[in-house]
C-alpha positions in Angstrom: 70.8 -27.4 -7.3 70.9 -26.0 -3.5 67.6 -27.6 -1.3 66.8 -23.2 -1.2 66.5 -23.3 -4.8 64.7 -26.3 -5.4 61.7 -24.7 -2.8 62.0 -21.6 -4.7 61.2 -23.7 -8.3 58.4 -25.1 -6.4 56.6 -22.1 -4.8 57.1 -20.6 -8.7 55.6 -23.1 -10.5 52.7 -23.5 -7.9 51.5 -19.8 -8.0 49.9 -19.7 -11.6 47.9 -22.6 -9.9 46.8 -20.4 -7.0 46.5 -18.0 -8.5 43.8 -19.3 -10.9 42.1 -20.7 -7.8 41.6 -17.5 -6.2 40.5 -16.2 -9.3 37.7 -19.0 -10.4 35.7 -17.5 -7.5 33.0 -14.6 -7.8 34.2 -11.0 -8.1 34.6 -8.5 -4.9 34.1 -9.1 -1.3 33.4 -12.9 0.0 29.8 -13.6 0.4 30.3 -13.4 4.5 31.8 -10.0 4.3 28.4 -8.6 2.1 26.1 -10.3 5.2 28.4 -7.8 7.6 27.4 -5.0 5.6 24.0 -5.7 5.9 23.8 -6.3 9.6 23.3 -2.5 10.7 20.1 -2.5 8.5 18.9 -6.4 9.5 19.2 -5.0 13.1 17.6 -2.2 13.0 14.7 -3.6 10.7 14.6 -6.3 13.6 14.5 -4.0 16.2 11.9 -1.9 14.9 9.3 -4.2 13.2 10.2 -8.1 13.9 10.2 -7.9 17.4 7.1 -5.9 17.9 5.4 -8.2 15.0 6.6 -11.4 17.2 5.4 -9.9 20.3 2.2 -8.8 19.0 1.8 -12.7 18.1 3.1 -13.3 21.7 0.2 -10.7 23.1 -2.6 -12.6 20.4 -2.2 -16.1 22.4 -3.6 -14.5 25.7 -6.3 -12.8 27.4 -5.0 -9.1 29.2 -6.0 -6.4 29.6 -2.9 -4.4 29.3 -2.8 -4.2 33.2 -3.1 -7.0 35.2 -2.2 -10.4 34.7 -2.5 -12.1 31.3 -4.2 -15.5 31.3 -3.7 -18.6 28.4 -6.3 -18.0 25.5 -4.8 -19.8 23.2 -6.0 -19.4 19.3 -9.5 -18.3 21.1 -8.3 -14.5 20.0 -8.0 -15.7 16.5 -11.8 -18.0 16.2 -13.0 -14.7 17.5 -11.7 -12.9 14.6 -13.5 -15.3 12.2 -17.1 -15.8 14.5 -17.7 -12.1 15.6 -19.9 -10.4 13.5 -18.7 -7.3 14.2 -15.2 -8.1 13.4 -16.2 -9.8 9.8 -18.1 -6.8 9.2 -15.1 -4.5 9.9 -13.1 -6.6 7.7 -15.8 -6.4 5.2 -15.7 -2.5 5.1 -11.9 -2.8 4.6 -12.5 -4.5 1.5 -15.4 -1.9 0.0 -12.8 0.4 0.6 -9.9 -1.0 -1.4 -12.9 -0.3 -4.0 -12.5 3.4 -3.2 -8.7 3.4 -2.2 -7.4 1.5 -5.4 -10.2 -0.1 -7.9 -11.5 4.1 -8.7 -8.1 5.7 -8.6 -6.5 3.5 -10.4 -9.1 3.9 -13.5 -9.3 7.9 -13.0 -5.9 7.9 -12.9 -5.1 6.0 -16.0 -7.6 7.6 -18.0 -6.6 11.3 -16.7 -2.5 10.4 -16.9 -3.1 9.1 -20.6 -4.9 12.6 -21.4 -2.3 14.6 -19.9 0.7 12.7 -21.7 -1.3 12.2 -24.9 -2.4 16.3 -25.0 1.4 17.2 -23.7 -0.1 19.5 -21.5 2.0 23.1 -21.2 2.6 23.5 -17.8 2.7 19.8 -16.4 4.9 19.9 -13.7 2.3 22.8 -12.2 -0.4 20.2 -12.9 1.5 17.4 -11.6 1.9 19.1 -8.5 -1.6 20.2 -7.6 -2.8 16.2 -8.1 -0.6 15.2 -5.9 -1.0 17.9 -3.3 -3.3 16.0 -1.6 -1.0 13.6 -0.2 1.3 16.2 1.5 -1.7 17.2 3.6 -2.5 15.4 7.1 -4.7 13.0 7.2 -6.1 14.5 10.0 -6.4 17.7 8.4 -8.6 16.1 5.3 -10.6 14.2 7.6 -11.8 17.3 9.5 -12.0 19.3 6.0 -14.3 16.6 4.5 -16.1 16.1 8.0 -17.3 19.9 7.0 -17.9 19.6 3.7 -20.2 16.4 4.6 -22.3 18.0 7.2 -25.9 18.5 7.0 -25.3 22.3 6.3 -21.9 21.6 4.4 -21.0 22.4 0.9 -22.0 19.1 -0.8 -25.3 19.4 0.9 -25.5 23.0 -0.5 -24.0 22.2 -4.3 -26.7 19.0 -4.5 -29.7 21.8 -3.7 -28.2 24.6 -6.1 -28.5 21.6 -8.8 -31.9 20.7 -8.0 -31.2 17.3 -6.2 -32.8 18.7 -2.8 -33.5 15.1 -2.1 -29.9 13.6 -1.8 -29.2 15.9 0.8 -28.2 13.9 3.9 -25.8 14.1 6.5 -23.6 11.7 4.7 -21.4 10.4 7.4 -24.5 10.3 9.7 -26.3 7.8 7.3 -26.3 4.0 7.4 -25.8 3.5 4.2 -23.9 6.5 2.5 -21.4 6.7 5.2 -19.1 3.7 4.3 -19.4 5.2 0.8 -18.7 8.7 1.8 -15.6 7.7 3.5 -14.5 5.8 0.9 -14.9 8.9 -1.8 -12.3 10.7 0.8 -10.1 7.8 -0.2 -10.4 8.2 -3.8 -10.1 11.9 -4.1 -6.5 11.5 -1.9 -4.9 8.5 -3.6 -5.6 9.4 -7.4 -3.1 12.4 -7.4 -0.5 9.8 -6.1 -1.9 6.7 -9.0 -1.7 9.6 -12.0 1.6 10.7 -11.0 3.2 7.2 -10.7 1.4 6.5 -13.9 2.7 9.9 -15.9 6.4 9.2 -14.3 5.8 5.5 -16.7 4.2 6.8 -19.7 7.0 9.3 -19.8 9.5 6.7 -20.6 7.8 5.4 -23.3 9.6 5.4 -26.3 7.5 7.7 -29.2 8.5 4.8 -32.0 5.9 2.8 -30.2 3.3 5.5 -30.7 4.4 5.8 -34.0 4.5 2.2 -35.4 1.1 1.7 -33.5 -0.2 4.6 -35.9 1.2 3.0 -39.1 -0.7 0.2 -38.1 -4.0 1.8 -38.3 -4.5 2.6 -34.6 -6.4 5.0 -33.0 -6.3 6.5 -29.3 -8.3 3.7 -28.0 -5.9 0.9 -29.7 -2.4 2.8 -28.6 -3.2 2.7 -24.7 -4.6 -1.0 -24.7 -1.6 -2.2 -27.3 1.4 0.2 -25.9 0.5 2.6 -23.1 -0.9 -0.4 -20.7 1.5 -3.1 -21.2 4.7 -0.5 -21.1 3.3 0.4 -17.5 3.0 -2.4 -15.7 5.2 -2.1 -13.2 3.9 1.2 -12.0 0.4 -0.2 -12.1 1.7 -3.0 -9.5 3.5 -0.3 -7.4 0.1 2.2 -7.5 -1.9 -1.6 -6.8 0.1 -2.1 -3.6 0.3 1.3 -1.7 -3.0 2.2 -2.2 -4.3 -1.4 -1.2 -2.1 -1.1 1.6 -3.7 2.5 2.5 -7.2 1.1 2.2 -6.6 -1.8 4.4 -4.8 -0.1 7.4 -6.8 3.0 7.3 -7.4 4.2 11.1 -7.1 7.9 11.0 -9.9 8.7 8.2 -12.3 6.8 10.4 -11.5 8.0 13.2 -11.5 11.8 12.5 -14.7 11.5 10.4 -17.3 8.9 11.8 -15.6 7.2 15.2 -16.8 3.8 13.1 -20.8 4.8 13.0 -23.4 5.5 12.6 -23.7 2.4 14.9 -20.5 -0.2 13.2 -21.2 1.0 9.4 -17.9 2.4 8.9 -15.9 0.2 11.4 -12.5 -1.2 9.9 -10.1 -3.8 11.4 -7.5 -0.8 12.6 -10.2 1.0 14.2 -11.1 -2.0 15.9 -7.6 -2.7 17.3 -7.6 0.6 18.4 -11.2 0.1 19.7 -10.5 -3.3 21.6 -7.5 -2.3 23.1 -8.0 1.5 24.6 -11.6 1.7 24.9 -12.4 -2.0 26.0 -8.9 -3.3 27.4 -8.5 -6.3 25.1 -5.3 -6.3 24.5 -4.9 -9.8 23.0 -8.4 -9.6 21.0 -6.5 -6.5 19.7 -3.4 -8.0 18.8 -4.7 -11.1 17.0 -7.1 -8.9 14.8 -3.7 -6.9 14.2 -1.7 -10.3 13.5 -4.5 -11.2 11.3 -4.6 -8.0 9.2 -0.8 -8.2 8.5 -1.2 -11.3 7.0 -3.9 -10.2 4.7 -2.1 -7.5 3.7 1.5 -9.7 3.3 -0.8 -12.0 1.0 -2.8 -9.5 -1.3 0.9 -7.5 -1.7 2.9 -10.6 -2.5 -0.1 -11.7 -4.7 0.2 -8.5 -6.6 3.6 -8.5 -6.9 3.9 -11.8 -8.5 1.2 -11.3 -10.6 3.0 -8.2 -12.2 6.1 -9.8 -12.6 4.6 -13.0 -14.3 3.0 -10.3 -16.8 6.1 -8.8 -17.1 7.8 -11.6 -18.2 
């Protein structure tokens, strides 16, 4: 046998071998190849939200005023954030707003998504779309609506007297006390179109066996949501959870349209005191660290409520 043919025999009988090599790895592209794909995204997502996060961090570790030169504050930004009153209270309001934001919508809209799938409603998709209408509007645009409706001579004033209930009439967003709460009502009214039709898009997946074995077992309307409508809906509960904690937490615009913050700091929320510390007073790095510090607590409260749901879930 020629030297040609013996180097022939060899390269034959080693190529099952290779072959099965190449193969013993994962199917498709090699794992470097999928990072190249997603390096257009990585940079834009970089580009757009972790360099302005890492400079806002940059901005919280100074004193500026957005003009002149900065000076070293150090975490002195950040103690203020826990030691002003006025910052604790505006992170204080953010939270009785979640109340309004997520906590109401979230039980109006189960309860009103349940009725509409339960009754099989004719003409949903018409009903679906006036609940959510709502959140195709401007948030500037509701805030000036419900800024109308709220004033002294405004329509809930005048549907309170027409009732008999002359002495609730206030000017609501003028008030100490009802203003937070009147702010927070504008919240609820705009998220629960989104919660019922997040919640109707789930229940319409559910299977009708589950109804059905659930009534073979003996139960009623009350039994079938707790034992098949709730659990089967999880997931969109978490999803409805997060947005609308997320709206409540970063809410600016609302404030701002409606009250400016007052009557005095009753309605003041972290955004609107970023905005507040860094155009009205020029404290840019006070700014920033209350900005740092409310992207935390809303990276923590949505990570919390996403594990949460998928612990449920499994």
């Amino acid at each position: 046998m020629s030297t040609q043919q013996v180097a022939r025999a060899r390269r034959t009988s080693t190529s099952p071998a290779r072959a099965r090599t190449r193969s013993a790895g994962p199917p498709g592209e090699p794992r470097r190849i999928a990072y190249l794909y997603l390096l257009p995204a990585f940079l834009v997502y970089a580009a757009f939200l972790l360099y302005p996060l890492g400079r806002a961090v940059q901005i919280s570790l100074y004193d500026w005023d957005g003009n002149t030169l900065a000076t070293w504050a150090g975490l002195d930004n950040y103690a203020e954030v826990v030691t002003d009153p006025a910052l604790r209270a505006a992170f204080g309001h953010a939270l009785v707003l979640v109340f309004f934001y997520a906590v109401l919508p979230l039980v109006v809209g189960l309860g009103l998504a349940s009725i509409l799938n339960r009754a099989r409603v004719r003409g949903l998709p018409f009903f679906r779309t006036v609940i959510f209408l709502p959140q195709v509007v401007a948030m500037v645009v509701i805030g000036v609506a419900w800024r109308r409706l709220y004033a002294p001579d405004g329509s809930v004033n005048d549907l309170l007297r027409a009732v008999g209930l002359d002495s609730l009439a206030r000017g609501w967003l003028g008030d100490y006390t009802a203003a937070l709460p009147a702010v927070g009502f504008i919240g609820t009214w705009f998220e629960i179109g989104l919660v019922t039709v997040l919640l109707l898009a789930g229940m319409g997946r559910i299977p009708g066996e589950l109804y059905e074995a659930a009534r073979l077992d003996g139960a009623g309307p009350v039994r079938e949501f707790f034992a098949v409508t709730l659990p089967s809906v999880r997931g969109e509960i978490a999803v409805a959870l997060t947005l609308t904690v997320i709206a409540a937490l970063r809410t600016f615009d609302l404030v701002y349209i409606t009250t400016r913050g007052g009557p005095g700091q009753s309605t003041s929320v972290p955004s609107f005191e970023v905005y507040n510390r860094a155009f009205q007073q020029g404290r840019v790095g006070s700014a920033a660290a209350v900005a740092v510090v409310l992207t935390l607590i809303i990276f923590v409260i949505s990570f919390g409520i996403t594990r949460v749901a998928e612990r449920e879930g499994a």
